[in-house]
C-alpha positions in Angstrom: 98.0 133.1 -56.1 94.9 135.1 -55.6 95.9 136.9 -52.8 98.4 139.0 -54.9 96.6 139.4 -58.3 93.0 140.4 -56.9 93.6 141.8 -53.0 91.5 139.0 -52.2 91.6 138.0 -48.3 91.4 134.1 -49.3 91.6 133.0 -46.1 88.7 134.7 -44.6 86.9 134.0 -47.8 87.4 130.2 -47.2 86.4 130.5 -43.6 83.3 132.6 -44.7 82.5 129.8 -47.0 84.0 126.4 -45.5 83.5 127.4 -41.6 84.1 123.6 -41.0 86.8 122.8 -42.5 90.3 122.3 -42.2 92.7 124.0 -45.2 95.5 121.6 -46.6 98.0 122.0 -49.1 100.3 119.2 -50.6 103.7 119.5 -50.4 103.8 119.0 -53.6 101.9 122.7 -54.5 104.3 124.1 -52.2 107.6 122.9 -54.3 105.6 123.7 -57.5 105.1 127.3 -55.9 108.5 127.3 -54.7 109.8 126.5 -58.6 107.6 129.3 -59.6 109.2 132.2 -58.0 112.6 131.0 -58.8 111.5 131.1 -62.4 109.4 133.4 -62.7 109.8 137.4 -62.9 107.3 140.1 -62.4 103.9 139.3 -61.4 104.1 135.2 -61.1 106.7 135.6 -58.8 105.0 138.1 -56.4 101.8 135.4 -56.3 103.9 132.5 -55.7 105.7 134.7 -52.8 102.5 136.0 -51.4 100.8 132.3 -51.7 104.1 130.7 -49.6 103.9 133.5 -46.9 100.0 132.5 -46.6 101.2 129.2 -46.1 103.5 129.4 -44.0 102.1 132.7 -41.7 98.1 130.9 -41.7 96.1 128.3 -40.3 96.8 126.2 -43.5 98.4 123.0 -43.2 100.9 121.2 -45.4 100.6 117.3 -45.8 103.4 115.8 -47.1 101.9 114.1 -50.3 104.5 113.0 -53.0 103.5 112.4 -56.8 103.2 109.1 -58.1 106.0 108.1 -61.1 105.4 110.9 -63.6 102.2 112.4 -62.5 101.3 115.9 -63.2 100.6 117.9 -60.3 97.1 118.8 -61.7 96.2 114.6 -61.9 97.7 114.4 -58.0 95.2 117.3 -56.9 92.4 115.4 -58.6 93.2 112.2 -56.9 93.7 113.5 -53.4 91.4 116.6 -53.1 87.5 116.1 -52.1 87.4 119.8 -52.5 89.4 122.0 -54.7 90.3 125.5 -54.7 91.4 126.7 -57.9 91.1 129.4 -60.7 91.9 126.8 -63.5 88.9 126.1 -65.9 90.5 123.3 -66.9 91.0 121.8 -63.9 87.6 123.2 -62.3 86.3 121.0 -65.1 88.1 117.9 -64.5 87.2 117.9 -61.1 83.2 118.4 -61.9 83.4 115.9 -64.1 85.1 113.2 -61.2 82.4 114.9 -58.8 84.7 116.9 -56.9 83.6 119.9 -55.1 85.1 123.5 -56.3 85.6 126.6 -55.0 86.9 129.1 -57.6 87.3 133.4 -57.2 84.2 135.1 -59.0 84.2 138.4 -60.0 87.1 139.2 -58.9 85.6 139.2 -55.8 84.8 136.4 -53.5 85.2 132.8 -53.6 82.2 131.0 -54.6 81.3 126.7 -54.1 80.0 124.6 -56.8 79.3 121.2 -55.7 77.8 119.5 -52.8 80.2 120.2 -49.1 78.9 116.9 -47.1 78.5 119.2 -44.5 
């Protein structure tokens, strides 16, 4: 939900940084963003609009990933990502500590890599 709340071009950001990769989102992030702007009113709902029009208007694909019996979607993103884009310090530290790559906004900025890219 970058996009909306920092005017953040995330997707030329990610190219800039990840030139080589391909961009995926579980299907499960999209229903979770999708439940978000039902919910949601004012700014949450703008970002979770904004993030599905990325999604849908971008060369980002989703993969249909479901989540196992009663997993949270932050414990599915750690067991399916190898590198993970969030703003969450709680999740940018769960996925250090398993090793995973992370690419997080700074500054309010740009997007910046911590972690090796096995490039």
């Amino acid at each position: 939900m970058i996009p909306a709340q920092f005017h953040v071009d995330i997707l030329a950001e990610l190219e800039r940084i990840l030139p080589n990769y391909v961009f995926v989102v579980p299907s499960f992030v999209t229903r979770e963003l999708e439940n978000i702007k039902k919910r949601s009113k004012g700014k949450d709902k703008i970002a979770a609009s904004v993030a599905l029009k990325l999604i849908d208007s971008s060369t980002i694909n989703v993969i249909d990933v479901d989540l196992k019996n009663k997993e949270r979607v932050d414990d599915a993103l750690l067991r399916i990502s190898k590198v993970l884009c969030t703003n969450d310090r709680g999740l940018q530290k769960r996925a250090r500590n398993k090793g995973l790559t992370v690419v997080y906004l700074r500054q309010k900025k740009y997007l910046a890599v911590e972690g090796y890219l096995g490039l």
